[in-house]
N, C-alpha and C positions, 0 to 999 in steps of 0.2 A: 504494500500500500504506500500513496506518497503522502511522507509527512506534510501538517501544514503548519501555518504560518499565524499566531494571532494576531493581527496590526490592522493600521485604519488607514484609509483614504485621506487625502486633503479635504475632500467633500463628504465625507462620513466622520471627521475629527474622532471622538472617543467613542465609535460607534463598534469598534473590535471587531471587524467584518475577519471573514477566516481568508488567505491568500493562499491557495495552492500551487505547486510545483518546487517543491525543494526536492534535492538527491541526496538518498543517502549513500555514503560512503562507510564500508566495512572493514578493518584491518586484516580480518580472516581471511576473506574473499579476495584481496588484493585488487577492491574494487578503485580504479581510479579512470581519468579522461586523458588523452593526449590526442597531439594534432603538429603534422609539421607543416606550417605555412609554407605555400610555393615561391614565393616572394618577401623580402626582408619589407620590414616595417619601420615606424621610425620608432629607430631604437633610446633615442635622448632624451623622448617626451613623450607621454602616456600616463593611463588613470587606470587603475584596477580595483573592485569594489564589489563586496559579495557581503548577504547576510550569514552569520554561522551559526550552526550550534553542535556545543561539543559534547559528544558523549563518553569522551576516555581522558583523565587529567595524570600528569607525571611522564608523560614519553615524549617525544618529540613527533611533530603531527605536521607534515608538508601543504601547504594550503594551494600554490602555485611553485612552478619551477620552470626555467627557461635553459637549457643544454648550450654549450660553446656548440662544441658538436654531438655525435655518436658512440665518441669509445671516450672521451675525456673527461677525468675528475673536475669539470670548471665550469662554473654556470651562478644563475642567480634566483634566489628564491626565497619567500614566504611559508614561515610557517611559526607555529606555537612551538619554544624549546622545552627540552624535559622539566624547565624549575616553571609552567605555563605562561612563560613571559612570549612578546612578540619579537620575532628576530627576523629580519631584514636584512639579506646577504648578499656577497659574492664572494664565491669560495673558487681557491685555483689551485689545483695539485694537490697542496697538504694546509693549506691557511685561507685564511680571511683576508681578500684585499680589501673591502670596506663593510661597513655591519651597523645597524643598529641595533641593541638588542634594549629593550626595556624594562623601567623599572617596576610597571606596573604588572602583574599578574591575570590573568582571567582562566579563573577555575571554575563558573557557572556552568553546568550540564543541564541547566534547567529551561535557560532562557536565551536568548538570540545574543549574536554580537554584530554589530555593521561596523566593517572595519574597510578603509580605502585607504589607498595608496596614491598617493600624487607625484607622480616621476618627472623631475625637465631638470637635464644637468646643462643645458643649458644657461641657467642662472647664474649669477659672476658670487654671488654670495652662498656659502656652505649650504647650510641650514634649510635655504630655500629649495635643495635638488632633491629635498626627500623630505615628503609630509607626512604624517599616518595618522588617521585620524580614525577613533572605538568612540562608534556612538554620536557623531558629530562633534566630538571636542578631538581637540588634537596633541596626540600624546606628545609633551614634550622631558622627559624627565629619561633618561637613558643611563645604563651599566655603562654599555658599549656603546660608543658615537666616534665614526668614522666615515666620510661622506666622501662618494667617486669628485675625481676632477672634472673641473668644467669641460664639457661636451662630450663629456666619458660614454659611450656606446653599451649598453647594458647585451645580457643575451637574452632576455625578455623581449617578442617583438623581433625575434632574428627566424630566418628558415629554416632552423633545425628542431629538434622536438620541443613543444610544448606541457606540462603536463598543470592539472589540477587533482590534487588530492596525493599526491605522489611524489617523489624526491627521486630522481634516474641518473645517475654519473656515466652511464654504458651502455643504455637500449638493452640493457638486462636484468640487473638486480636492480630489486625496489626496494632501498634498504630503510627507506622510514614511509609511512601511508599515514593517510588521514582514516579518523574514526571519528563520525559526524553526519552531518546535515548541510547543505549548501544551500542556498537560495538567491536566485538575482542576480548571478554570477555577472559583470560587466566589465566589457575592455575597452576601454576609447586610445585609438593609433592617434596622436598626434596633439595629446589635449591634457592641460593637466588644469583636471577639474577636483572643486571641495566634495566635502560631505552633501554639501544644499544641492547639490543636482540630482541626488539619489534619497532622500530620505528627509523631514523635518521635525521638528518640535511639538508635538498638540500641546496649543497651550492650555487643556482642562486640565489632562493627567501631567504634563509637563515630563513625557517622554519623549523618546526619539521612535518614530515611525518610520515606515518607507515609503516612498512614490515612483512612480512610474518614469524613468529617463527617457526626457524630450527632446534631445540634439539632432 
């Protein structure tokens, strides 16, 4: 069955309409998505943004992940690490060229997270080339903070594999999976948008809800 979703409309405010079509993902199963685009994308500037919810805490859970190539340990990717903080990577060979890893935790298995990713290293100031924002606020308080250089090329948005729910160094072993729920999965080539284009505030219950992306 597909799980659903409680949340409101902009036009139903606290009205808790049910939203269906979330995936669930199973670590058993070795259930995850991939895709290797035919065409490189632009790799500098992008937005990534899904609702989550977790059903396994303490392991490390791959949310997205982008391959250099095929057979190489180097790529970059999202996911929750084993202490449930959020980690933001690019790993090459044996190490971290940049990373953020946060201080804040999320260990709820009850209730949704909306988390996005705002990507443009374009930007001439640090800070700016990497935003992450749970729930429409923006985390900023980090263990690890390590930001690519300006107009640094990520492998997210390259034509080699993509995956969601999964972590792949080889097009063979999956050596960490997600265990979860997905919903609203979104990828904008070219665009780095906030939290406000994918979800809002009701201001009765003074939550964060989701809406419908209109680009």
């Amino acid at each position: 069955s597909i799980p659903q979703v409680a949340c409101a409309t902009e036009s139903g405010a606290s009205g808790a309409q049910i939203i269906d079509g979330s995936l669930k993902f199973n670590t058993d199963q070795n259930t995850h998505l991939t895709r290797t685009p035919s065409s490189v994308g632009n790799r500098k500037t992008w937005t990534w943004s899904a609702w989550i919810n977790k059903s396994t805490t303490g392991i490390y859970q791959p949310l997205f992940f982008g391959n250099q190539t095929g057979s190489s340990n180097t790529g970059n990717g999202l996911r929750f690490d084993n202490g449930d903080k959020i980690d933001f990577y690019q790993y090459s060979s044996s190490s971290f060229a940049y990373r953020l890893l946060s201080n804040r935790v999320l260990r709820d298995v009850s209730g949704w997270y909306h988390l996005v990713i705002t990507f443009d290293t374009t930007q001439s100031t640090a800070d700016d080339r990497i935003k992450i924002y749970v729930n429409g606020g923006q985390v900023t308080s980090w263990g690890t903070e390590t930001y690519p250089n300006q107009n640094t090329d990520w492998y997210v948005n390259n034509n080699t594999a993509q995956y969601i729910g999964a972590y792949n160094f080889n097009d063979s072993v999956l050596t960490e999976k997600f265990d979860g729920s997905m919903s609203q999965v979104t990828f904008l080539d070219g665009q780095a948008l906030g939290p406000e284009s994918f979800g809002y505030t009701d201001p009765l219950t003074n939550t964060w809800r989701p809406k419908k992306y209109e680009g």
